[in-house]
C-alpha positions as CSV (number, residue, x, y, z in Angstrom):
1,X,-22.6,2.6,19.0
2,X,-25.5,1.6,16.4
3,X,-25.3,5.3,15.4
4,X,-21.6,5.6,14.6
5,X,-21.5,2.2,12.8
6,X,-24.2,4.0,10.6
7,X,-22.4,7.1,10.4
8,X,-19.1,5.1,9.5
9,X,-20.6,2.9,7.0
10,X,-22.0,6.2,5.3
11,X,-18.7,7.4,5.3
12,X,-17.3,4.3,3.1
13,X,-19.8,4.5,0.8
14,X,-19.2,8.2,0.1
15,X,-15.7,7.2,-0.6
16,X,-16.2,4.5,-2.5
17,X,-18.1,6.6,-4.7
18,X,-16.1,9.2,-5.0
19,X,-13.0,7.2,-5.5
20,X,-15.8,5.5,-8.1
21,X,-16.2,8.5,-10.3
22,X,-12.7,9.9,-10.1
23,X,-10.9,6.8,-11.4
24,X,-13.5,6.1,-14.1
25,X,-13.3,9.7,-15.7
26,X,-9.2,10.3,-15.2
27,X,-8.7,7.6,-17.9
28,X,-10.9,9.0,-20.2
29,X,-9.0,12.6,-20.4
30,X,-6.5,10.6,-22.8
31,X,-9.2,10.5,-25.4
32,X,-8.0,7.1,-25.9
33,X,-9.3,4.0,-27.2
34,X,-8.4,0.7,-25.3
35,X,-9.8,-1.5,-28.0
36,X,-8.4,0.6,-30.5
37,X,-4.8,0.7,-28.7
38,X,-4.7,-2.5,-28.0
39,X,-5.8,-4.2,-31.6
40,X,-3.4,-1.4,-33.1
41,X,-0.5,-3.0,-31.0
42,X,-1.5,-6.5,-32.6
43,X,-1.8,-5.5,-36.1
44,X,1.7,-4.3,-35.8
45,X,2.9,-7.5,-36.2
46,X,0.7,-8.7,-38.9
47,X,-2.5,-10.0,-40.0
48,X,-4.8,-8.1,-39.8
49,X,-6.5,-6.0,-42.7
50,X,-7.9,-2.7,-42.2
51,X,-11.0,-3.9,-42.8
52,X,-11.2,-6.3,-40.7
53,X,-9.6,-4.5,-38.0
54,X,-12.2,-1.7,-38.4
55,X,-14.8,-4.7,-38.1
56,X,-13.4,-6.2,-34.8
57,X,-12.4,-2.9,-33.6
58,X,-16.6,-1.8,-33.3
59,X,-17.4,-5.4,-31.9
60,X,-15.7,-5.3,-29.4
61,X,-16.8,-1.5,-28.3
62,X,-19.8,-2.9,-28.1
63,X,-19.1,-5.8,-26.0
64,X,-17.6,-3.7,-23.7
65,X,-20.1,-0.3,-24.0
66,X,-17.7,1.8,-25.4
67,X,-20.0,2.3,-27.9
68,X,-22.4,4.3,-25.3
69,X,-22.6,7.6,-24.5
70,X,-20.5,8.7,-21.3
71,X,-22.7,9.1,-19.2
72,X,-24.4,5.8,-19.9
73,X,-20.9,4.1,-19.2
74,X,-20.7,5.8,-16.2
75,X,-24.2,4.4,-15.0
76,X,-23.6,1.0,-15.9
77,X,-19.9,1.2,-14.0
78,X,-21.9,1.9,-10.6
79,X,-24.1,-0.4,-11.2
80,X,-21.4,-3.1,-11.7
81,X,-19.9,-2.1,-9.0
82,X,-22.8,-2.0,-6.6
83,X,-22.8,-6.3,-7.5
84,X,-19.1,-6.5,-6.9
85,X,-18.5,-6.9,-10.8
86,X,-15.1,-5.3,-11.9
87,X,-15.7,-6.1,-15.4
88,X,-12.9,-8.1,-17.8
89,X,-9.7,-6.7,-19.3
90,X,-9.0,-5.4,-22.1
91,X,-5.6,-6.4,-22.3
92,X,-6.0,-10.0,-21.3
93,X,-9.6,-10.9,-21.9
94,X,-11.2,-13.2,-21.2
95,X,-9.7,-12.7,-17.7
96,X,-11.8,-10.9,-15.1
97,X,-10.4,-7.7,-13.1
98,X,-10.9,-9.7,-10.0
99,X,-8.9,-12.6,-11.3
100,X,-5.9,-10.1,-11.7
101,X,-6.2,-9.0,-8.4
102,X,-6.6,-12.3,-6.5
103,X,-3.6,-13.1,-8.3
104,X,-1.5,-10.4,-7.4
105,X,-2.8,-9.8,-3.6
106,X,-1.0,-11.8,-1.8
107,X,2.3,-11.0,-3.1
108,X,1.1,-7.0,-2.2
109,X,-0.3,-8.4,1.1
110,X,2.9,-9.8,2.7
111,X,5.4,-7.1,1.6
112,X,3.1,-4.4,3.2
113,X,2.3,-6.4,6.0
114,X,5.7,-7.2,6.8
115,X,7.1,-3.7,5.8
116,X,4.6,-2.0,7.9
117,X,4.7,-3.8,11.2
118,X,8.5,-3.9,11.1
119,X,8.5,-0.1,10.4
120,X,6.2,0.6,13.0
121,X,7.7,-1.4,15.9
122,X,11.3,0.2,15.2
123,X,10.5,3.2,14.6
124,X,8.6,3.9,17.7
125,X,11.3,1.8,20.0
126,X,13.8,3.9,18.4
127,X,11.9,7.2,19.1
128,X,10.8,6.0,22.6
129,X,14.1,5.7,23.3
130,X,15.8,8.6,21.7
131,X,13.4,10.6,23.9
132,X,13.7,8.6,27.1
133,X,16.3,10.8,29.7
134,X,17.4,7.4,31.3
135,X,18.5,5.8,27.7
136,X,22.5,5.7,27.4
137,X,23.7,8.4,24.9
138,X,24.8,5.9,22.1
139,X,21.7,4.1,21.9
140,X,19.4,7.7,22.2
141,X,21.6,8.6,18.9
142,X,21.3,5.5,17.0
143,X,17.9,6.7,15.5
144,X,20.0,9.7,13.8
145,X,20.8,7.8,10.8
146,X,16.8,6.7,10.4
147,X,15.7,10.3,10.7
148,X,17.7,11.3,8.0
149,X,16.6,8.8,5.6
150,X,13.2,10.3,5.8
151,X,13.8,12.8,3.7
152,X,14.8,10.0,0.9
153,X,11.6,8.7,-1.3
154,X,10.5,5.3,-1.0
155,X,11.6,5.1,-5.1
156,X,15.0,6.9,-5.1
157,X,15.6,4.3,-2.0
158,X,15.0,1.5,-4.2
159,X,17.3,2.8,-6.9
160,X,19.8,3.3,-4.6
161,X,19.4,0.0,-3.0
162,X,19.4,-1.4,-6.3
163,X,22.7,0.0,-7.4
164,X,25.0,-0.4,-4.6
165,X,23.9,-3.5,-2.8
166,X,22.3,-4.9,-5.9
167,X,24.0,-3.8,-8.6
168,X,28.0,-3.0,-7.3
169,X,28.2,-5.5,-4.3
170,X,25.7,-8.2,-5.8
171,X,24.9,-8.7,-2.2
172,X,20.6,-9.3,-3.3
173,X,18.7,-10.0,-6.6
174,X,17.7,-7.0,-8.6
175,X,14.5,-7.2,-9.0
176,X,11.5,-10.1,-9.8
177,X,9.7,-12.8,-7.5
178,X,12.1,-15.3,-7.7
179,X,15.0,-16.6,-9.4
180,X,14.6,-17.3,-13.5
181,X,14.2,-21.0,-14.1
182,X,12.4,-21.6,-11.3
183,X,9.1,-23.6,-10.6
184,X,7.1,-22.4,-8.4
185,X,6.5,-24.9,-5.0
186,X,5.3,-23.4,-2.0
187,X,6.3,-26.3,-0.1
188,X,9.3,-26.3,-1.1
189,X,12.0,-24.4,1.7
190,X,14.3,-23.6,-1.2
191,X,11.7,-22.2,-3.0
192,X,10.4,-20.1,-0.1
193,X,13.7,-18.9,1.2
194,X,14.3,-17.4,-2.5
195,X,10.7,-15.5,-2.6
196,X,12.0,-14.0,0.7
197,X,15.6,-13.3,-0.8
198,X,13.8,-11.7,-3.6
199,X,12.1,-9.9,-1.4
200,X,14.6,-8.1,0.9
201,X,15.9,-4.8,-1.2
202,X,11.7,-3.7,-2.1
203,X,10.9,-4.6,1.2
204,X,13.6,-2.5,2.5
205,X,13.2,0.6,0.3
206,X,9.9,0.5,2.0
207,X,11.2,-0.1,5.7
208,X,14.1,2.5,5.6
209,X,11.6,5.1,4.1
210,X,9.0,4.9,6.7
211,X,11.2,4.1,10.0
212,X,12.4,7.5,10.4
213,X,9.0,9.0,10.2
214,X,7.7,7.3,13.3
215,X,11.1,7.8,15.0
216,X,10.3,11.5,14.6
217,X,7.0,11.4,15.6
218,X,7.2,9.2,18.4
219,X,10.4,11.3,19.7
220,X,8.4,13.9,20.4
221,X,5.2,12.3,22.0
222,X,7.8,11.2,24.6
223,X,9.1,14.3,25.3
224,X,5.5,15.5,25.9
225,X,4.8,12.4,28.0
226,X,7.9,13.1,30.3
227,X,6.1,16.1,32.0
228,X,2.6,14.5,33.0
229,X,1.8,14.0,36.1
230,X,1.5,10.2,35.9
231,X,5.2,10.1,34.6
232,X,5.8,12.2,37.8
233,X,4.1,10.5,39.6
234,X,5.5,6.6,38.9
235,X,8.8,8.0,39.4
236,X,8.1,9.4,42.9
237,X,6.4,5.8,44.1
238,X,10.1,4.4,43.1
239,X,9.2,2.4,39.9
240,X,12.1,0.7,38.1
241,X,12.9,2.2,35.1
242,X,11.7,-0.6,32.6
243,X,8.2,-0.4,34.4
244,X,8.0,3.4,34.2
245,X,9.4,3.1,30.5
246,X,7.1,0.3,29.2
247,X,3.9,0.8,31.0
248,X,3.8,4.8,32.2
249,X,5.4,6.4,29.5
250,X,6.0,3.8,25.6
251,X,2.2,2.8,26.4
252,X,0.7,5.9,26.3
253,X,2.9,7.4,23.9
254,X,1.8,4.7,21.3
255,X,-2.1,6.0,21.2
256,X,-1.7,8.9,18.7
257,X,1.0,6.6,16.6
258,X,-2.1,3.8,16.4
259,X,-4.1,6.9,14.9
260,X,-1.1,7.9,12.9
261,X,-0.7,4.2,11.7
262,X,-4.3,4.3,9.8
263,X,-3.3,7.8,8.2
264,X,-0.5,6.5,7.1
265,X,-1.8,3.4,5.6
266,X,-2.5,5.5,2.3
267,X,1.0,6.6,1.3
268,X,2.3,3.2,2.3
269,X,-0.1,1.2,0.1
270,X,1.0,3.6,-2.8
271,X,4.8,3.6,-2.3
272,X,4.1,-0.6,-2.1
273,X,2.4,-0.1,-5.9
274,X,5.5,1.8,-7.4
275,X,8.4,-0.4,-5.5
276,X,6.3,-3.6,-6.8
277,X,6.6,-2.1,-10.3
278,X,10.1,-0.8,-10.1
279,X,11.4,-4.4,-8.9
280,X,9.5,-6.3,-11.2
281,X,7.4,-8.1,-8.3
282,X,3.8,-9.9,-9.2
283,X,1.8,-7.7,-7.1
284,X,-0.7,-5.2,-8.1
285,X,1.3,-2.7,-8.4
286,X,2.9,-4.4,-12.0
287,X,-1.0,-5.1,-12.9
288,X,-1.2,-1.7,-12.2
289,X,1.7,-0.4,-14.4
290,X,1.0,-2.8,-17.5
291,X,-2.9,-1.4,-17.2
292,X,-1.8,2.2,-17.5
293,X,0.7,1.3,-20.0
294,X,-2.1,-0.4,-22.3
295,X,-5.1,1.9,-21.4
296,X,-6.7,-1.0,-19.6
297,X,-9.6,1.1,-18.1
298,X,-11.1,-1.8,-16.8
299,X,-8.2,-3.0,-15.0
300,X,-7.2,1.0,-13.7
301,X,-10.8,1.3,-12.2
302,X,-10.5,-2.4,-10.3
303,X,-7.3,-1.8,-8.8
304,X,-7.4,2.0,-7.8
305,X,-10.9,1.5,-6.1
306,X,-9.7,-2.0,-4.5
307,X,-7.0,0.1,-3.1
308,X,-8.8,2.8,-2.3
309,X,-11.6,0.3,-0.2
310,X,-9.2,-1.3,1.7
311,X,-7.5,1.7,3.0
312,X,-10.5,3.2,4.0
313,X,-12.1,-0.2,5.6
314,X,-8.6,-0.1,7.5
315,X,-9.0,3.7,8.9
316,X,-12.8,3.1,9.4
317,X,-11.6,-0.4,12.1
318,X,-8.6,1.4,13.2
319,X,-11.0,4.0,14.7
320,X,-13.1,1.0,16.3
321,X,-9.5,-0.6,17.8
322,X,-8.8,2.8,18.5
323,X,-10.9,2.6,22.3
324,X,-9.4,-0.5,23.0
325,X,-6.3,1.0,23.0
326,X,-7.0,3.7,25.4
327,X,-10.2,2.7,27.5
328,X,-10.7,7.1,28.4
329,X,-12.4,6.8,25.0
330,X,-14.3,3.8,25.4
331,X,-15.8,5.0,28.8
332,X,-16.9,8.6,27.5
């Protein structure tokens, strides 16, 4: 156990680092100045002489290195890192990465979290179902319709979602945290029940898009399931059909789909990032949109490798969960 600990922690700092050095040197292909960019977006409106400009332009590449050699920025990045400093923003200085993040996590955390587990529950009932023999016809088909909305992309669901049932039927908000005019008071019901209200077309771009992807996958880990021996064997000892169903055959199915579920964690973090930014939500997905937007380098680096930890922190204890799941594993 001490050994694969070792071997997993080994394995996160590898991808730390290399999700380190990607993000850090993707930015820079732009050629781009953030300091530059930025101040050129304020002297638009005045104020500024070039001069001057020029002046605060080179003071503030050195506050932030930019002034150093590439290699040296790239040094001093890892090094930041290694003491859990993300660095400030460009964009909104004097505000810390970290700050930007803490502010925008929860709102990220409860739309996946939610998304995700109500995803993953359907969709494998659905699929356990669909391929469970003893199931009535109608309710083996109702997981045609999620199937085929696999094929639809988390985004093009949202627009979709956003034009009929936002847009045409005015059945849900069309996009932000909550309604305009509103002060935010979390112990307020009112003001609760209208984060959630806000909440339900992102959160069900997200759920539609994933639901028939474990449907389909857990469809067919039944249908292998239904020929072991175990199956068989339940069924000759005259089991009722919910036993055989719930503890013989949706049980084991549900192993690989736990696996699955950490694999997946990835693309659903990602698809979370674009819906937050395409319905104007406060997660980190818009702090991740307005960073790209303004070359916030800072800001891109903090978020991607944030990300990029926590999904693999999440596979690394989904592979620890994994032998409570199925004690064969644990025993070996």
């Amino acid at each position: 156990m001490i050994k694969l600990i070792i071997r997993r922690l080994l394995f996160l700092i590898t991808v730390i680092w290399a999700a380190s050095t990607i993000v850090f040197f993707i930015p820079r292909i732009s050629q781009k100045n953030p300091v530059r960019e930025r101040f050129a977006t304020l002297a638009i409106s005045g104020g500024f002489s070039p001069k001057d400009l020029e002046v605060i332009i080179a003071s503030y590449n050195t506050k932030f290195g930019l002034d150093k050699p590439l290699f040296e920025q790239y040094t001093d990045y890892l090094s930041s890192i290694s003491r859990f400093d993300l660095g400030v923003s460009y964009n909104k200085y004097p505000r810390t990465v970290l700050e930007l993040i803490m502010d925008s996590l929860p709102w990220t955390i409860v739309l996946l979290l939610v998304t995700t587990v109500l995803s993953f529950v359907i969709g494998n009932l659905l699929g356990a179902i669909a391929a469970w023999p003893r199931a009535p016809r109608w309710l083996r088909t109702f997981a045609t319709p999620f199937i085929l909305l696999q094929g639809v992309p988390p985004v093009l669901m949202g627009v979709l979602l956003l034009f009929f049932i936002g847009f045409k039927l005015k059945l849900a908000p069309l996009g932000g945290a909550y309604s305009t005019g509103v002060i935010p008071d979390w112990s307020s019901l009112t003001f609760i029940w209208d984060v959630v209200w806000h909440q339900i077309l992102p959160g069900l771009a997200l759920l539609l898009g994933s639901v028939g992807g474990w449907t389909l996958s857990m469809r067919g880990m039944g249908i292998t399931i239904q020929g072991e021996d175990y199956v068989n064997f339940a069924e000759h000892k005259g089991l009722g059909g919910y036993t055989i169903f719930k503890d013989y055959y949706l049980r084991n199915a549900l192993l690989p789909q736990a696996t699955g579920l950490a694999l997946a964690l990835g693309g659903v973090v990602v698809s979370a990032i674009v819906i937050e930014s395409q319905f104007g939500l406060p997660g980190i997905g818009r702090v991740l949109d307005a960073a790209i937007r303004s070359n916030d380098f800072l800001v891109i680096y903090g978020v991607v490798l944030f990300v990029t930890i926590a999904v693999a922190t999440l596979m690394v204890l989904m592979e620890f969960i994994y032998p409570l799941l199925d004690p064969r594993i644990r025993n070996e």
